[in-house]
C-alpha positions in Angstrom: 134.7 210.2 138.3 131.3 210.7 138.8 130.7 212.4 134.9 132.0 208.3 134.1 130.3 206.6 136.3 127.0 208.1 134.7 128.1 207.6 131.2 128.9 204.2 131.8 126.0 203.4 133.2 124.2 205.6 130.3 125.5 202.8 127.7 124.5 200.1 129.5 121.2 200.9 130.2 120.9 201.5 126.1 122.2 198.3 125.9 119.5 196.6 128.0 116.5 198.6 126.5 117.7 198.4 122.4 115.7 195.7 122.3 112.4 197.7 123.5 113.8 200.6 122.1 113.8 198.6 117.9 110.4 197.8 118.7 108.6 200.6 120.1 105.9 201.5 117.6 104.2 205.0 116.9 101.3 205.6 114.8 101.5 208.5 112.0 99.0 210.7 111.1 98.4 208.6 107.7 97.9 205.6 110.1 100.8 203.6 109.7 102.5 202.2 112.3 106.4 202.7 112.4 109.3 202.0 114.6 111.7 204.8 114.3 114.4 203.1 116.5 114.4 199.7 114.6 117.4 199.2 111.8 115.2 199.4 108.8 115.4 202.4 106.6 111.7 201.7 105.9 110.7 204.0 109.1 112.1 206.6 108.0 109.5 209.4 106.9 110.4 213.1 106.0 107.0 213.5 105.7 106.2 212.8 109.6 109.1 214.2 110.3 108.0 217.4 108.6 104.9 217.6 110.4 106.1 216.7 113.8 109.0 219.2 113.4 107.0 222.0 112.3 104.8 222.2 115.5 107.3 221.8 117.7 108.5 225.9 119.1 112.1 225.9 119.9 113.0 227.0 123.8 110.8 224.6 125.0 108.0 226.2 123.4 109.1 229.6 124.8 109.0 231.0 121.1 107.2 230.5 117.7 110.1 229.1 115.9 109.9 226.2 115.4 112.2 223.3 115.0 111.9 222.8 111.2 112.5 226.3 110.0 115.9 226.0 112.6 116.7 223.1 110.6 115.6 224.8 107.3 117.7 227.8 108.3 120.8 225.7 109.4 120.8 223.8 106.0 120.4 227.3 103.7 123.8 227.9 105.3 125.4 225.4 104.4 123.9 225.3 100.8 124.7 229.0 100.2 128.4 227.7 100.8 127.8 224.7 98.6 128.5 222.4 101.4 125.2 219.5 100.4 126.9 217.0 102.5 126.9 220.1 105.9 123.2 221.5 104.4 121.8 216.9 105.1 123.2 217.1 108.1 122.0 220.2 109.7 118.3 219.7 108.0 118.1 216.0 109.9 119.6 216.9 113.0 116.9 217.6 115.3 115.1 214.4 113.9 115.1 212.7 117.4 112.3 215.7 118.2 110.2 214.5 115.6 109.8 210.9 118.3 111.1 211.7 121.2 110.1 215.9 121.9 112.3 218.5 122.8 114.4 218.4 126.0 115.7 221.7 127.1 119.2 221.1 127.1 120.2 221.7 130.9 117.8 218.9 131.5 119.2 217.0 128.3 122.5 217.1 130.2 121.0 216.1 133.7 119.7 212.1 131.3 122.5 211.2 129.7 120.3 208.1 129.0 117.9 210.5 127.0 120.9 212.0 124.7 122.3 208.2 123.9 118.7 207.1 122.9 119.0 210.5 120.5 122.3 209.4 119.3 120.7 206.2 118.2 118.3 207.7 116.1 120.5 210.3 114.5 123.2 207.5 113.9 120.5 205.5 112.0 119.2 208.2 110.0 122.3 209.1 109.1 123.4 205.8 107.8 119.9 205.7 106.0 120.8 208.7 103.5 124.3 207.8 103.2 125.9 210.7 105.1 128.5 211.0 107.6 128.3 210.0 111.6 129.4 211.6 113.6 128.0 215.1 112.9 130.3 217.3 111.7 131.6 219.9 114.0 130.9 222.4 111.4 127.5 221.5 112.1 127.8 221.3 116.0 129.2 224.6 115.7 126.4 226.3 113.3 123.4 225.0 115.8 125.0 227.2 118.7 125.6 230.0 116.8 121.8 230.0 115.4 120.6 229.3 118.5 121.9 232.5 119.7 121.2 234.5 116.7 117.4 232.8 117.7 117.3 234.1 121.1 118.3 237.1 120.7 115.8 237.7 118.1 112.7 236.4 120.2 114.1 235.8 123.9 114.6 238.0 126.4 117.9 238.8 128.0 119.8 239.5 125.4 123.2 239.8 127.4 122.8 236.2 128.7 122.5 234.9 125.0 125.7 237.0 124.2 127.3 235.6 127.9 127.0 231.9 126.4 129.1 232.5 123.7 132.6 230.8 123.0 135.6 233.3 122.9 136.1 232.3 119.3 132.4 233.5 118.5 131.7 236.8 117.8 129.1 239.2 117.0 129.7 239.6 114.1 129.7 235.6 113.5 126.2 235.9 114.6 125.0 238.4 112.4 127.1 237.5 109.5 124.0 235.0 108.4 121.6 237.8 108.3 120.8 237.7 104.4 120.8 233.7 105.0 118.2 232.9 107.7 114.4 234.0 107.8 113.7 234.6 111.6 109.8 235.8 110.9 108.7 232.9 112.9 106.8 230.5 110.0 103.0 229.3 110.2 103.4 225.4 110.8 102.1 225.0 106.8 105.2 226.9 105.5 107.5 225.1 108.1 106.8 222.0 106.8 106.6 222.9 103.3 110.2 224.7 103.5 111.7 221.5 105.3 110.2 219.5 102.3 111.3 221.6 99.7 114.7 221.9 101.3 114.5 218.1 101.5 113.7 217.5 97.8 116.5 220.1 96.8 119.0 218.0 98.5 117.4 215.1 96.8 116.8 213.4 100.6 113.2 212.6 98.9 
Protein backbone atom coordinates (compact mmCIF):
# COMPACT_ATOMS: atom_id res chain seq x y z
CA UNK A 1 0.00 0.00 0.00
CA UNK A 2 2.39 2.34 0.87
CA UNK A 3 4.97 1.30 -2.36
CA UNK A 4 1.42 2.91 -4.29
CA UNK A 5 0.72 5.48 -2.42
CA UNK A 6 4.34 6.82 -3.26
CA UNK A 7 4.17 6.03 -6.91
CA UNK A 8 1.06 7.61 -7.24
CA UNK A 9 2.00 10.55 -5.78
CA UNK A 10 5.47 10.13 -7.85
CA UNK A 11 3.25 10.75 -11.23
CA UNK A 12 1.55 13.43 -10.03
CA UNK A 13 4.02 15.52 -8.90
CA UNK A 14 5.70 14.92 -12.64
CA UNK A 15 2.63 16.01 -13.76
CA UNK A 16 2.55 19.32 -11.91
CA UNK A 17 6.38 20.20 -12.54
CA UNK A 18 6.48 19.08 -16.65
CA UNK A 19 5.87 22.23 -17.31
CA UNK A 20 9.07 23.57 -15.28
CA UNK A 21 10.63 20.51 -16.06
CA UNK A 22 10.24 21.46 -20.59
CA UNK A 23 11.70 24.58 -19.69
CA UNK A 24 14.54 24.33 -17.47
CA UNK A 25 17.52 25.56 -19.40
CA UNK A 26 21.32 24.49 -18.99
CA UNK A 27 24.18 26.17 -20.59
CA UNK A 28 26.87 23.81 -22.52
CA UNK A 29 30.24 24.22 -22.58
CA UNK A 30 30.03 25.77 -26.32
CA UNK A 31 27.56 28.28 -24.77
CA UNK A 32 24.36 27.30 -25.91
CA UNK A 33 21.61 27.19 -23.90
CA UNK A 34 19.40 23.85 -24.15
CA UNK A 35 16.43 22.35 -22.45
CA UNK A 36 17.00 18.64 -22.21
CA UNK A 37 13.45 17.96 -20.83
CA UNK A 38 11.56 19.94 -23.51
CA UNK A 39 10.00 17.72 -26.65
CA UNK A 40 12.24 18.98 -29.24
CA UNK A 41 14.90 16.74 -30.59
CA UNK A 42 16.93 19.90 -31.11
CA UNK A 43 18.40 19.51 -27.36
CA UNK A 44 19.68 16.62 -27.86
CA UNK A 45 23.64 16.75 -28.03
CA UNK A 46 25.93 13.55 -27.99
CA UNK A 47 28.54 15.80 -27.90
CA UNK A 48 27.49 17.26 -24.27
CA UNK A 49 26.51 14.17 -23.50
CA UNK A 50 29.98 12.85 -24.22
CA UNK A 51 31.66 15.21 -22.11
CA UNK A 52 29.38 15.24 -19.19
CA UNK A 53 29.36 11.37 -19.18
CA UNK A 54 32.96 11.02 -19.40
CA UNK A 55 33.70 12.87 -16.05
CA UNK A 56 31.22 11.36 -14.24
CA UNK A 57 33.05 7.94 -11.92
CA UNK A 58 30.61 5.32 -11.54
CA UNK A 59 29.76 4.28 -7.56
CA UNK A 60 29.13 7.55 -6.79
CA UNK A 61 32.50 8.61 -7.68
CA UNK A 62 33.88 5.68 -5.61
CA UNK A 63 35.94 4.47 -8.74
CA UNK A 64 37.54 5.86 -12.02
CA UNK A 65 35.14 4.35 -14.36
CA UNK A 66 33.35 6.42 -15.61
CA UNK A 67 29.88 6.50 -16.94
CA UNK A 68 30.60 6.65 -20.67
CA UNK A 69 33.17 3.83 -20.98
CA UNK A 70 30.11 1.68 -18.94
CA UNK A 71 27.93 2.72 -21.71
CA UNK A 72 30.69 2.23 -24.27
CA UNK A 73 31.30 -1.20 -22.80
CA UNK A 74 27.46 -2.13 -22.55
CA UNK A 75 27.04 -1.21 -26.32
CA UNK A 76 30.35 -3.39 -27.57
CA UNK A 77 28.21 -6.24 -26.20
CA UNK A 78 25.53 -5.92 -27.85
CA UNK A 79 27.39 -5.02 -31.22
CA UNK A 80 29.71 -8.09 -30.99
CA UNK A 81 26.23 -10.05 -31.09
CA UNK A 82 24.99 -7.82 -33.92
CA UNK A 83 22.17 -6.58 -31.87
CA UNK A 84 22.46 -2.30 -33.20
CA UNK A 85 19.05 -1.83 -32.00
CA UNK A 86 20.45 -3.44 -27.97
CA UNK A 87 24.13 -1.72 -28.63
CA UNK A 88 21.60 2.38 -29.00
CA UNK A 89 20.09 1.43 -26.18
CA UNK A 90 22.67 0.51 -23.80
CA UNK A 91 25.08 3.49 -25.22
CA UNK A 92 22.10 6.23 -24.23
CA UNK A 93 20.99 4.73 -21.20
CA UNK A 94 22.62 6.58 -18.60
CA UNK A 95 21.82 9.89 -20.52
CA UNK A 96 19.75 11.31 -17.64
CA UNK A 97 23.47 11.61 -15.77
CA UNK A 98 24.70 13.68 -18.43
CA UNK A 99 21.64 16.51 -16.71
CA UNK A 100 20.67 15.35 -13.75
CA UNK A 101 24.14 13.48 -12.01
CA UNK A 102 24.34 10.23 -10.62
CA UNK A 103 22.10 8.94 -7.82
CA UNK A 104 23.31 5.99 -6.01
CA UNK A 105 20.68 3.65 -6.50
CA UNK A 106 19.47 2.87 -2.81
CA UNK A 107 18.91 6.58 -2.69
CA UNK A 108 17.47 6.45 -6.41
CA UNK A 109 14.86 4.04 -4.92
CA UNK A 110 14.25 6.17 -1.66
CA UNK A 111 12.76 9.48 -4.82
CA UNK A 112 10.77 7.81 -6.89
CA UNK A 113 10.11 11.37 -8.06
CA UNK A 114 13.94 11.50 -9.21
CA UNK A 115 13.61 8.10 -11.30
CA UNK A 116 10.20 9.33 -13.18
CA UNK A 117 12.00 12.73 -14.07
CA UNK A 118 14.85 10.03 -15.61
CA UNK A 119 12.22 8.18 -17.36
CA UNK A 120 11.24 11.27 -19.03
CA UNK A 121 14.38 11.96 -20.45
CA UNK A 122 15.24 8.50 -21.56
CA UNK A 123 11.67 8.24 -23.05
CA UNK A 124 12.44 11.35 -25.19
CA UNK A 125 15.77 10.36 -26.30
CA UNK A 126 14.63 7.40 -27.19
CA UNK A 127 11.84 8.57 -29.44
CA UNK A 128 14.54 11.17 -30.86
CA UNK A 129 16.70 8.27 -32.52
CA UNK A 130 13.93 6.17 -33.36
CA UNK A 131 14.52 3.25 -31.00
CA UNK A 132 12.40 1.30 -28.72
CA UNK A 133 10.81 2.51 -25.18
CA UNK A 134 10.71 0.84 -22.89
CA UNK A 135 14.32 -0.40 -22.57
CA UNK A 136 14.73 -3.76 -23.41
CA UNK A 137 15.20 -6.17 -20.66
CA UNK A 138 18.12 -7.51 -22.40
CA UNK A 139 19.45 -4.21 -21.63
CA UNK A 140 18.14 -4.05 -17.98
CA UNK A 141 19.66 -7.18 -17.62
CA UNK A 142 23.31 -6.39 -19.17
CA UNK A 143 23.67 -3.07 -16.84
CA UNK A 144 23.48 -5.38 -13.68
CA UNK A 145 25.63 -7.91 -14.82
CA UNK A 146 28.41 -5.17 -15.78
CA UNK A 147 27.89 -3.45 -12.85
CA UNK A 148 29.10 -6.42 -11.01
CA UNK A 149 31.75 -7.42 -13.33
CA UNK A 150 32.68 -3.34 -12.42
CA UNK A 151 32.80 -3.81 -8.79
CA UNK A 152 34.45 -6.58 -8.55
CA UNK A 153 37.11 -5.27 -10.64
CA UNK A 154 37.63 -1.89 -8.70
CA UNK A 155 35.39 -2.24 -5.39
CA UNK A 156 36.01 -3.77 -2.47
CA UNK A 157 34.08 -6.63 -1.05
CA UNK A 158 34.00 -8.81 -3.56
CA UNK A 159 31.49 -11.34 -1.86
CA UNK A 160 28.89 -8.64 -1.52
CA UNK A 161 29.05 -7.88 -5.41
CA UNK A 162 28.70 -11.71 -5.91
CA UNK A 163 25.70 -11.75 -2.89
CA UNK A 164 23.61 -9.27 -5.19
CA UNK A 165 23.39 -11.52 -7.82
CA UNK A 166 20.05 -13.12 -9.28
CA UNK A 167 20.03 -16.98 -9.10
CA UNK A 168 19.88 -17.09 -12.80
CA UNK A 169 23.32 -15.06 -12.92
CA UNK A 170 26.32 -16.74 -12.75
CA UNK A 171 29.95 -16.44 -12.65
CA UNK A 172 30.59 -17.42 -15.37
CA UNK A 173 27.83 -14.93 -16.97
CA UNK A 174 30.03 -12.33 -15.47
CA UNK A 175 33.23 -13.22 -16.81
CA UNK A 176 31.93 -14.51 -20.11
CA UNK A 177 32.41 -10.67 -21.43
CA UNK A 178 35.99 -10.69 -20.58
CA UNK A 179 37.45 -10.32 -24.34
CA UNK A 180 34.39 -7.72 -24.78
CA UNK A 181 34.82 -5.01 -22.08
CA UNK A 182 37.94 -2.79 -21.32
CA UNK A 183 37.94 -2.26 -17.48
CA UNK A 184 41.46 -0.12 -17.44
CA UNK A 185 39.60 2.70 -16.17
CA UNK A 186 39.75 5.45 -19.35
CA UNK A 187 41.33 9.15 -19.18
CA UNK A 188 38.14 11.40 -19.54
CA UNK A 189 39.69 12.27 -23.43
CA UNK A 190 39.41 8.59 -24.44
CA UNK A 191 36.00 8.18 -22.68
CA UNK A 192 34.52 10.64 -24.64
CA UNK A 193 36.21 9.88 -27.79
CA UNK A 194 35.10 5.93 -27.40
CA UNK A 195 31.39 7.11 -26.63
CA UNK A 196 31.65 9.25 -29.93
CA UNK A 197 33.15 6.81 -32.02
CA UNK A 198 30.76 4.20 -30.70
CA UNK A 199 28.09 6.84 -31.51
CA UNK A 200 29.10 7.49 -35.09
CA UNK A 201 29.42 3.57 -35.73
CA UNK A 202 25.88 3.16 -34.81
CA UNK A 203 25.24 6.09 -37.00
CA UNK A 204 23.44 7.97 -33.80
CA UNK A 205 25.58 11.11 -35.22
Amino acid sequence: MKKLLIKILSISLLWLVRNNLNNAELMDSKGNFIKPFHPDCKSVDLEVVAIALSRIKRFFGQTNLSVAQHSVNMARVFMHFGNMEYAKQALLHEISEAFMGDLASPLKAAFPLFKSIEETLIKKTFSCYGLEYPMAQDVHFLDKQIMIYEALAHMPRKEYWLSLTHKEFTDKQIFSFKSIVDLDAWSEEKAFNEFMDTAKTLKLI
